[in-house]
DRENDOKE-374698 format. One record per residue (C-alpha): y, z negated, x negated; residue in three letters. Coordinates in steps of 0.02 Angstrom, whole numbers. Layout:
DRENDOKE-374698
+--------+--------+--------+-----+
!      v !      w !      u ! res !
+--------+--------+--------+-----+
!      Y !      Z !      X ! ALA !
...
+--------+--------+--------+-----+
//
This chain:
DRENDOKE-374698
+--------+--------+--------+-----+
!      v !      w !      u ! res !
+--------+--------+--------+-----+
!   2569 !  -2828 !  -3242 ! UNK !
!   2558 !  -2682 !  -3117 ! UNK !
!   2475 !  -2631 !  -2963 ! UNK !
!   2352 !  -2498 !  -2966 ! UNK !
!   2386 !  -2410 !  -2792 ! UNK !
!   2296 !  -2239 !  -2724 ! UNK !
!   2360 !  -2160 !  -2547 ! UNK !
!   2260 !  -2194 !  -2405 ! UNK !
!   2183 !  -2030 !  -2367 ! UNK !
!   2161 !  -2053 !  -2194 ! UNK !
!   2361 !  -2134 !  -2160 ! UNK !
!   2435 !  -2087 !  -2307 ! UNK !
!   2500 !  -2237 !  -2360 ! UNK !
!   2501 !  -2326 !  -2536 ! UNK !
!   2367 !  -2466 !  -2535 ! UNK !
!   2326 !  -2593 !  -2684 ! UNK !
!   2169 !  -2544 !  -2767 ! UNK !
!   2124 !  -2738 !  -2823 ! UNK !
!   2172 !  -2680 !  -2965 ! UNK !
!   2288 !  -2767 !  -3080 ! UNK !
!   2357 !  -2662 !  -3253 ! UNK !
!   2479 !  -2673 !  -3387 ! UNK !
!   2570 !  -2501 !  -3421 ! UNK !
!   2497 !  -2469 !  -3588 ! UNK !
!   2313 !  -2521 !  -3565 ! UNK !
!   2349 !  -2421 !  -3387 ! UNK !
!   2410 !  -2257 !  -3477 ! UNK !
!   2280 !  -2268 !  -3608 ! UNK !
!   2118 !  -2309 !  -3478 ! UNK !
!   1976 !  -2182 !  -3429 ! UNK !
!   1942 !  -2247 !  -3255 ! UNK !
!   1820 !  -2149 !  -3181 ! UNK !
!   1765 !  -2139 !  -2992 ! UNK !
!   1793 !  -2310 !  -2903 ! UNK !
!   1738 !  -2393 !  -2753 ! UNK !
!   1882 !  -2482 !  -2655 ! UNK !
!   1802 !  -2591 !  -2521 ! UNK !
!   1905 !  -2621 !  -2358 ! UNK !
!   2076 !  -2512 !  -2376 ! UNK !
!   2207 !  -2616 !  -2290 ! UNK !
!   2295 !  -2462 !  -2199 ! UNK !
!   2140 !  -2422 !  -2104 ! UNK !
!   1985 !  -2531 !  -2164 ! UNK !
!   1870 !  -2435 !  -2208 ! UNK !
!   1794 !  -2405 !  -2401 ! UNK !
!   1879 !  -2252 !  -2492 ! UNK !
!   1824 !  -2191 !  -2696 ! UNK !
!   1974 !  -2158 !  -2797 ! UNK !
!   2008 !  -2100 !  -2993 ! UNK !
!   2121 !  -2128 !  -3094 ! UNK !
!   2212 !  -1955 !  -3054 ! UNK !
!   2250 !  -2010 !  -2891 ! UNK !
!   2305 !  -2175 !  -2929 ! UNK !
!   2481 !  -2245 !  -2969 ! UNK !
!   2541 !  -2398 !  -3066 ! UNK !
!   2665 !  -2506 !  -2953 ! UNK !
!   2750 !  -2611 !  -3066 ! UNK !
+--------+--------+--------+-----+
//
């Protein structure tokens, strides 16, 4: 099981989405726009698709 991570578009840095994925059902998904409350770089909520996420596994 993976990490879903975006970059923090206000530091920069990777953050965990709350999202937990295996690389298959990962590759395969259609996630559309999602709300990710409370980013831990800088707190505050940020949207994020699956083009700007990575899998951390």
């Amino acid at each position: 099981m993976g990490r879903v991570m975006i970059k923090c578009p206000n530091t920069g840095k990777l953050v965990f989405t709350g999202v937990l994925s295996a690389k298959s059902m990962f590759e395969k998904s259609t996630i559309k726009e999602t709300k990710m409350p409370k980013c831990a770089a800088c707190g505050k909520d940020h949207t994020w698709t699956k083009e700007q996420a990575i899998l951390q596994e």
